[in-house]
TITOR-556198 format. One record per residue: residue in three letters; chain; x, y, z of N, C-alpha, C, O in turn. Coordinates in Angstrom, 3 decimals, padded with zeros to 6 digits. Layout:
// TITOR-556198
{'Ala','A',{X,Y,Z},{X,Y,Z},{X,Y,Z},{X,Y,Z}}
...
This chain:
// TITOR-556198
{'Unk','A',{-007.799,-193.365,020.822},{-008.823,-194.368,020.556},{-008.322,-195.301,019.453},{-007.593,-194.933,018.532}}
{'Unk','A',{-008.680,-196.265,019.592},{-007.988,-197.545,018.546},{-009.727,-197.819,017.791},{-010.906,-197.825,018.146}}
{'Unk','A',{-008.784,-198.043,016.410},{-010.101,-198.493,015.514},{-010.331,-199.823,015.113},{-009.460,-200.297,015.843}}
{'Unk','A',{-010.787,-200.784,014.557},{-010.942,-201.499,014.204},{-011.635,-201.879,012.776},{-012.825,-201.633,012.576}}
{'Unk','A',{-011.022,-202.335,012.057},{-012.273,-202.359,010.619},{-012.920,-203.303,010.400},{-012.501,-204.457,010.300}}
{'Unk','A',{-014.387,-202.807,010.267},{-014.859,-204.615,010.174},{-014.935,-204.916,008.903},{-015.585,-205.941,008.697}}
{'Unk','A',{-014.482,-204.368,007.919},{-014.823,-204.748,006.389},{-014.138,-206.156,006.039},{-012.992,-206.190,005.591}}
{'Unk','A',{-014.633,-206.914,006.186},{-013.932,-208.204,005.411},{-013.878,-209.480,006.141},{-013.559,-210.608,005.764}}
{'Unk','A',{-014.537,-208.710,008.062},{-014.464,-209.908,009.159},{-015.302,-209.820,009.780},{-015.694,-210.774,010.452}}
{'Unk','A',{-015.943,-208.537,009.790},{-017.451,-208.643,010.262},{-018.381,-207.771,010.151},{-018.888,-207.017,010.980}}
{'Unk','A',{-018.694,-208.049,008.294},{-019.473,-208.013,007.440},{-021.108,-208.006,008.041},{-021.927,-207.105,007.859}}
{'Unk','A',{-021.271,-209.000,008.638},{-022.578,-209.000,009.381},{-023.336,-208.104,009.938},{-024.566,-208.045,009.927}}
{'Unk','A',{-022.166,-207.023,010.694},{-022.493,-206.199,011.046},{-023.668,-204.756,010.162},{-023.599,-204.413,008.982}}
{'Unk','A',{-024.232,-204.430,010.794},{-024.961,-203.286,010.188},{-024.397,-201.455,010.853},{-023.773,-201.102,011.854}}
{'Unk','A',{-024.836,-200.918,010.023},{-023.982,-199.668,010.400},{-024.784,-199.296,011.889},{-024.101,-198.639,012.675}}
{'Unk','A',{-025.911,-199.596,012.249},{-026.453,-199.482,013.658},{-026.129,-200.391,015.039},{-026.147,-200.210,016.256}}
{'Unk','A',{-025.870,-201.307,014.245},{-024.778,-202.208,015.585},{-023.404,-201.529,015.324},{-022.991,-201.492,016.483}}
{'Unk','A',{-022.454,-200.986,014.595},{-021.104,-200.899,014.595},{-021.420,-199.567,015.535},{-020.495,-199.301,016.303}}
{'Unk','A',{-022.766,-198.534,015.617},{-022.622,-197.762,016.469},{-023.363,-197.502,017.871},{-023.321,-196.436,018.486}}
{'Unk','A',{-024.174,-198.875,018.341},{-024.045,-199.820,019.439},{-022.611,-200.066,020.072},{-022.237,-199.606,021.151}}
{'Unk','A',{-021.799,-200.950,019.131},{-020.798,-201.131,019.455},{-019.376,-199.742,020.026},{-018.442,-199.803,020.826}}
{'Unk','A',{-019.700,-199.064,019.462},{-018.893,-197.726,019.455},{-019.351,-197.077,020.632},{-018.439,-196.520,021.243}}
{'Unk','A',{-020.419,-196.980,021.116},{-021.057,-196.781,022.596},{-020.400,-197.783,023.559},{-019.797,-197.231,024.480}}
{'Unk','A',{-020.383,-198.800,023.561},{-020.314,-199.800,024.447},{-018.906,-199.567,024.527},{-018.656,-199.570,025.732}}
{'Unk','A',{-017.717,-199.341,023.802},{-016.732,-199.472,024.096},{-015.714,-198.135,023.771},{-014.556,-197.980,023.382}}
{'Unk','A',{-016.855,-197.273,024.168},{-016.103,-195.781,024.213},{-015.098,-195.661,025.369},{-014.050,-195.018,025.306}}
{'Unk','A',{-015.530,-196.341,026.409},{-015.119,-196.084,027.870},{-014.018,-197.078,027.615},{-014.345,-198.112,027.032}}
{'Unk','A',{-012.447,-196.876,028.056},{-011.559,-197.176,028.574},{-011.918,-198.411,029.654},{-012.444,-198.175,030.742}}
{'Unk','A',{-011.547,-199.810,029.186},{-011.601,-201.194,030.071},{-013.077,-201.173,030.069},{-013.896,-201.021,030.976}}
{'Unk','A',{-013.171,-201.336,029.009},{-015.090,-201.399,028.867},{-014.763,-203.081,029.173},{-013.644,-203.592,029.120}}
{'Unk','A',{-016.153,-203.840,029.532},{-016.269,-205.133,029.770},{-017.584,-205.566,028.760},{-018.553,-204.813,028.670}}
{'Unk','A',{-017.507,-207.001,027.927},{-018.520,-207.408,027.532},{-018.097,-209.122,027.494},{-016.973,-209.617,027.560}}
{'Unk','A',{-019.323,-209.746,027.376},{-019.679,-210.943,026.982},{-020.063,-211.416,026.007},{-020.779,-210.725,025.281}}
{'Unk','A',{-019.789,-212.535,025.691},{-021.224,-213.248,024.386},{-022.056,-212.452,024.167},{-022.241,-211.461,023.461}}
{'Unk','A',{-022.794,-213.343,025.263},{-024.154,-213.125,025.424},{-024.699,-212.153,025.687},{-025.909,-212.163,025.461}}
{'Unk','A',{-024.281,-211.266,026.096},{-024.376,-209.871,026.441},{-024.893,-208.949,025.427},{-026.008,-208.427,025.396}}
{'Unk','A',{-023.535,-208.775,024.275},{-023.435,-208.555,023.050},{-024.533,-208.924,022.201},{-025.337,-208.179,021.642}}
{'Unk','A',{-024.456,-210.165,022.181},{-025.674,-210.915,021.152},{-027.107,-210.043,021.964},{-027.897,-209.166,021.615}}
{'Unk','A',{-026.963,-210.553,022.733},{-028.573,-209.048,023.092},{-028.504,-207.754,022.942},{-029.487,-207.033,023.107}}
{'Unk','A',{-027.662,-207.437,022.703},{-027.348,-206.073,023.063},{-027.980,-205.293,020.919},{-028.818,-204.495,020.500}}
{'Unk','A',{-027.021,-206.103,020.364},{-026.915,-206.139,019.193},{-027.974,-206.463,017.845},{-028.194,-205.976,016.736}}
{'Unk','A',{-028.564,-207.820,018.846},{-029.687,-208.620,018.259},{-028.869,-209.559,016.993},{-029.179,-209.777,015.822}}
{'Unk','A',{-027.628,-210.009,017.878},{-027.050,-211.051,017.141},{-026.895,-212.404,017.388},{-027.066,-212.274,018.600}}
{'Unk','A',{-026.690,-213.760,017.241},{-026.219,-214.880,017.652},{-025.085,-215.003,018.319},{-024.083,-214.341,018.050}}
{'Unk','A',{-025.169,-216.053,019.447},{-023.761,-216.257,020.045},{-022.757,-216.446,019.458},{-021.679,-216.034,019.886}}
{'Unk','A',{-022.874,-217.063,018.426},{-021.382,-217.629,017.801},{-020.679,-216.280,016.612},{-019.567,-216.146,016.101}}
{'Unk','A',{-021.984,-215.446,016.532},{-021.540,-213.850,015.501},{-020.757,-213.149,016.511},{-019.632,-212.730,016.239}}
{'Unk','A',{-021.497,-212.936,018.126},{-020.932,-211.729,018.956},{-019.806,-212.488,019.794},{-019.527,-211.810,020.782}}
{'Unk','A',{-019.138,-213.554,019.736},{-018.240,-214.450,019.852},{-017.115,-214.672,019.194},{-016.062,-215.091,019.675}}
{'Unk','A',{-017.402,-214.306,017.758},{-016.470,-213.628,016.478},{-015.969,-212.283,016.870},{-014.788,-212.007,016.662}}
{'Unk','A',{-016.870,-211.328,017.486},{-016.440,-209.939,017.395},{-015.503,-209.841,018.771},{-014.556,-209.087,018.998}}
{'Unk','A',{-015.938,-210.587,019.377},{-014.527,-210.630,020.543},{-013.285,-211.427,020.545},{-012.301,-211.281,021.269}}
{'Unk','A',{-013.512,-212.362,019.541},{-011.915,-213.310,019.223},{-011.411,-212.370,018.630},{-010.205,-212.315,018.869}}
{'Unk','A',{-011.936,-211.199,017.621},{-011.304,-210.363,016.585},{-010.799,-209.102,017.409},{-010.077,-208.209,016.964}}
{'Unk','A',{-011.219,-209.181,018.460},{-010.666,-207.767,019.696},{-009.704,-208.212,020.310},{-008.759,-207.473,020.585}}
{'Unk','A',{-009.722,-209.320,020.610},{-008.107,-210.172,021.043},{-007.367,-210.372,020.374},{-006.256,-210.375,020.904}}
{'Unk','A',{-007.372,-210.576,019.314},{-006.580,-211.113,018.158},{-006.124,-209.802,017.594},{-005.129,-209.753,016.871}}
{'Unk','A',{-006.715,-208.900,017.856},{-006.055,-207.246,017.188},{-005.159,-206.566,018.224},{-004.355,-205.683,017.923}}
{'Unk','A',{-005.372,-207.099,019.637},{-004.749,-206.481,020.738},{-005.680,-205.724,021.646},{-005.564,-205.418,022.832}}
{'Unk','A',{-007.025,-205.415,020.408},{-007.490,-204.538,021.288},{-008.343,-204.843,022.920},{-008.653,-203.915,023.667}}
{'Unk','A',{-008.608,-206.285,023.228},{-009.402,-206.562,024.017},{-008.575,-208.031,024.681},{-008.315,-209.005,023.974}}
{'Unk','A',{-008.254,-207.943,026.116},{-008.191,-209.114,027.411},{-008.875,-209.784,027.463},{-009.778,-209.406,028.209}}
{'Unk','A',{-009.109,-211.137,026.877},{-010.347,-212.075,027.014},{-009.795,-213.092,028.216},{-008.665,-213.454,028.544}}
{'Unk','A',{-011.146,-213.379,028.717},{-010.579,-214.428,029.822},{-011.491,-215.287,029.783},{-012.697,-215.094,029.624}}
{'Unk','A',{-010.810,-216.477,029.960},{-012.020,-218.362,029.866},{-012.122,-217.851,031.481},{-011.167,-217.518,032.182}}
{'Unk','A',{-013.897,-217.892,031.966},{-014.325,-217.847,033.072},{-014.640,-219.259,033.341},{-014.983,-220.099,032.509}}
{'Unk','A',{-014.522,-219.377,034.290},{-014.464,-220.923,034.840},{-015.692,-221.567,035.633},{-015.097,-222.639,035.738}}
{'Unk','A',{-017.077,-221.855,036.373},{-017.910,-222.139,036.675},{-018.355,-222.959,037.343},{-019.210,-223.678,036.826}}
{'Unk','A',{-017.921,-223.232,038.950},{-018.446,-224.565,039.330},{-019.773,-224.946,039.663},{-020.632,-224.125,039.341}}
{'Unk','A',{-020.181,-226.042,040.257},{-021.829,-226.103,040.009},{-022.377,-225.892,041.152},{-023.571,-226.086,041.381}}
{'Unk','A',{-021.465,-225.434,042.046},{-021.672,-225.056,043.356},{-021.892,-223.723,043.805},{-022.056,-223.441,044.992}}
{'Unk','A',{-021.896,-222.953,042.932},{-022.417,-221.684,042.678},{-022.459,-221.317,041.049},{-021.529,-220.668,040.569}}
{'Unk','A',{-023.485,-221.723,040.287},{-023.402,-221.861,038.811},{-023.403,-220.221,038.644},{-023.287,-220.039,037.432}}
{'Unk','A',{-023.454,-219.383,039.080},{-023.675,-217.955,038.596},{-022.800,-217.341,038.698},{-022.840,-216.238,038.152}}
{'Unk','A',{-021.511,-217.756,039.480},{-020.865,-216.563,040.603},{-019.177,-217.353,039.581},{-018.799,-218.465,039.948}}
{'Unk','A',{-018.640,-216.857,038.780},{-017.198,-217.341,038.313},{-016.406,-217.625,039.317},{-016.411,-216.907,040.317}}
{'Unk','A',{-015.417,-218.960,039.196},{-014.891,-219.385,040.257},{-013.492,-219.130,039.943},{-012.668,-219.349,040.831}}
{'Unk','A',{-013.143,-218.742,038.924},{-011.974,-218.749,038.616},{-011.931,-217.958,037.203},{-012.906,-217.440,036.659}}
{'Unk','A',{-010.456,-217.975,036.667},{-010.699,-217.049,035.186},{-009.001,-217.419,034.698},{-008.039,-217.013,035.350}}
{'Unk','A',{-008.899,-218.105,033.668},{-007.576,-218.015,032.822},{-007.730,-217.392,031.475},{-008.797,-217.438,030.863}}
{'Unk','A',{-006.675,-216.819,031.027},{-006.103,-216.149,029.913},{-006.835,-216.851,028.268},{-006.060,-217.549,027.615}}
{'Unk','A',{-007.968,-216.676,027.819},{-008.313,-217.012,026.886},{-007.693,-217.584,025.432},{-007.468,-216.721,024.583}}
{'Unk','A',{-007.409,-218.942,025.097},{-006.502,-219.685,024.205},{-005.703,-220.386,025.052},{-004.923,-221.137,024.466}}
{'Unk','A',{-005.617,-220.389,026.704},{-004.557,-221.101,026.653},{-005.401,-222.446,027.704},{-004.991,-222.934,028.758}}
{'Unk','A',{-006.474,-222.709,027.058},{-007.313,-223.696,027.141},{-008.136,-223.863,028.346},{-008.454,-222.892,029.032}}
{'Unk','A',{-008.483,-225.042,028.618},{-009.052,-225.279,029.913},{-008.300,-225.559,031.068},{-007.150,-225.997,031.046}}
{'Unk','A',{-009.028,-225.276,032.189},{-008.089,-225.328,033.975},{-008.156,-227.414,033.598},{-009.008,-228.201,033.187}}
{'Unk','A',{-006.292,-227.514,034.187},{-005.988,-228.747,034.742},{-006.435,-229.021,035.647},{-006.416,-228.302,036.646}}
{'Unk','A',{-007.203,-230.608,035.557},{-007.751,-231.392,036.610},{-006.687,-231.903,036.998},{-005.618,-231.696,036.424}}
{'Unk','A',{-006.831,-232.752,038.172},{-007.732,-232.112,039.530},{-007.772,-230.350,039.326},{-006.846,-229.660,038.899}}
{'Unk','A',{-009.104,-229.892,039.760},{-009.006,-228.404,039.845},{-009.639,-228.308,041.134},{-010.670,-228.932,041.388}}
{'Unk','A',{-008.735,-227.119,042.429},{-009.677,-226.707,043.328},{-010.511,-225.587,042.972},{-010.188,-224.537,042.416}}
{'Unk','A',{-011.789,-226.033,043.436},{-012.658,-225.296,043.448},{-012.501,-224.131,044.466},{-012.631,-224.449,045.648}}
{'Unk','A',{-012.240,-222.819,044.179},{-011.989,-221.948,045.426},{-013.053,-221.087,046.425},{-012.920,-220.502,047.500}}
{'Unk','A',{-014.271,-221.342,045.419},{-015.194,-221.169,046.606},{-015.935,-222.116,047.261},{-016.710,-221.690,048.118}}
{'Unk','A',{-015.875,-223.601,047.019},{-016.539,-224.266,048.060},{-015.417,-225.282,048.513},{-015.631,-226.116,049.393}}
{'Unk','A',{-014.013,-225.141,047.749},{-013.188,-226.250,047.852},{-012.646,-227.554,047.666},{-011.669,-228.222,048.006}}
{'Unk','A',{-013.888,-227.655,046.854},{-013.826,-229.161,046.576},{-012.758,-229.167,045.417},{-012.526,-228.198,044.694}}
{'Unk','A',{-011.967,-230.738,045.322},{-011.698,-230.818,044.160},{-012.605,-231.432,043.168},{-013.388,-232.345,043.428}}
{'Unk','A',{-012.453,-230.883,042.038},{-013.174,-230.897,040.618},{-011.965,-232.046,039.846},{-010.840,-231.607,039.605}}
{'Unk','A',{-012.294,-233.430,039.519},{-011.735,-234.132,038.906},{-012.620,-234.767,037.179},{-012.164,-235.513,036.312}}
{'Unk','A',{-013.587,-234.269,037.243},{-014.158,-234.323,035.736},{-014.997,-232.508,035.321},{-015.577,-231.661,036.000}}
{'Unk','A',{-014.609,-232.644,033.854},{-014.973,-231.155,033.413},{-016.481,-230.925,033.285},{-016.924,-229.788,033.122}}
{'Unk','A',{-017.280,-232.018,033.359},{-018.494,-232.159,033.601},{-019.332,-231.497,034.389},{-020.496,-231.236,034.087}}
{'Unk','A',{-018.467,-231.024,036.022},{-018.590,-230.113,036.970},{-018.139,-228.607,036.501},{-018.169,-227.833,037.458}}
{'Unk','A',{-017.893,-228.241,035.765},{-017.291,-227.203,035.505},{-018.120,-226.686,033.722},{-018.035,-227.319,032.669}}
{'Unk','A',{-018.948,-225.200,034.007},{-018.955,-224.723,032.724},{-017.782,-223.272,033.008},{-017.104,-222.854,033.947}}
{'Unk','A',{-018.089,-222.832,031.429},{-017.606,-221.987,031.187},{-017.978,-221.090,030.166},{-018.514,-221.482,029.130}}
{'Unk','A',{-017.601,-219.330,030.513},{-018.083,-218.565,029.517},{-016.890,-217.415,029.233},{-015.765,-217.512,029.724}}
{'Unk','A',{-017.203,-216.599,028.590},{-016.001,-215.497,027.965},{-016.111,-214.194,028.503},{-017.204,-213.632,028.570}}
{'Unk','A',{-015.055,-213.669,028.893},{-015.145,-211.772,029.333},{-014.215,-211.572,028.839},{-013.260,-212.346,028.900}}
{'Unk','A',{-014.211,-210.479,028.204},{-013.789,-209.382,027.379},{-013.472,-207.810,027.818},{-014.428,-207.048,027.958}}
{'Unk','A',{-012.182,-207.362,028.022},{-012.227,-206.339,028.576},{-011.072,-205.345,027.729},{-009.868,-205.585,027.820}}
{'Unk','A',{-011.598,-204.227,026.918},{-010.766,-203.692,026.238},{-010.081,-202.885,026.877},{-010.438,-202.189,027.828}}
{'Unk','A',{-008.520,-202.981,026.108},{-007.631,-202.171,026.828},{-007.558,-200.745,026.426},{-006.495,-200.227,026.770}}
{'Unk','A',{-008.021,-200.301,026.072},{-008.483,-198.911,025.571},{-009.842,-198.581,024.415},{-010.454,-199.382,023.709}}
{'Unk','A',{-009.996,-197.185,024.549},{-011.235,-197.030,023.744},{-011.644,-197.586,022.277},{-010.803,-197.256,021.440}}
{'Unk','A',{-012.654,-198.299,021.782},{-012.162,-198.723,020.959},{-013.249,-198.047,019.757},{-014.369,-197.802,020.208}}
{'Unk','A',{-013.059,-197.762,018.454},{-013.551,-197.365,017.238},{-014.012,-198.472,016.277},{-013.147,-198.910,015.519}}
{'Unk','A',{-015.147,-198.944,016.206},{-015.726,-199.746,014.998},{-015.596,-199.322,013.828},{-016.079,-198.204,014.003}}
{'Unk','A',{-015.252,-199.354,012.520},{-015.219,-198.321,011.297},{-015.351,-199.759,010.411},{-015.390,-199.725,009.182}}
């Protein structure tokens, strides 16, 4: 199991979310979101958004930019490697096909998938 310390980066935390968190990502390729998190936790997007740049940035967690066309706003249309920015336009859209030539058509959100169990401390 890999630990993580939040002393000094995420302070915010309370000792009852760090063991929220320690549940959620006991399991091997656990998956979370933002938004997910922020409910889960009873935190803000941009706090439980911190706690997953800091799981990538340690090694411990695969983040991926999910990609969103408006042609099925719910259903991810695509997914690149988180930091290495947004999909180049023209983009095909792969479930309805169209090409996507403004980002306007396109949202996007974050998944998070740790590569092993992980320890809040």
């Amino acid at each position: 199991m890999s630990s993580l310390n939040c002393k000094g980066r995420l302070d915010f935390l309370s000792s009852k979310q760090r063991v929220e968190l320690n549940k959620h990502f006991s399991q091997p390729f656990a998956k979370a979101m933002p938004h997910q998190l922020a409910i889960l936790l009873g935190l803000n997007y941009p706090e439980a958004l911190a706690i997953l740049t800091i799981l990538e940035v340690e090694g411990l967690c695969n983040n991926k930019l999910l990609i969103y066309h408006k042609c099925e706003p719910d259903v991810p249309a695509g997914a690149i490697p988180f930091g290495k920015g947004f999909p180049n336009l023209p983009w095909v859209c792969p479930l309805c096909e169209k090409i996507v030539e403004e980002n306007s058509e396109l949202s996007f959100d974050i998944m998070a998938q740790s590569v092993a169990p992980i320890e809040f401390v």
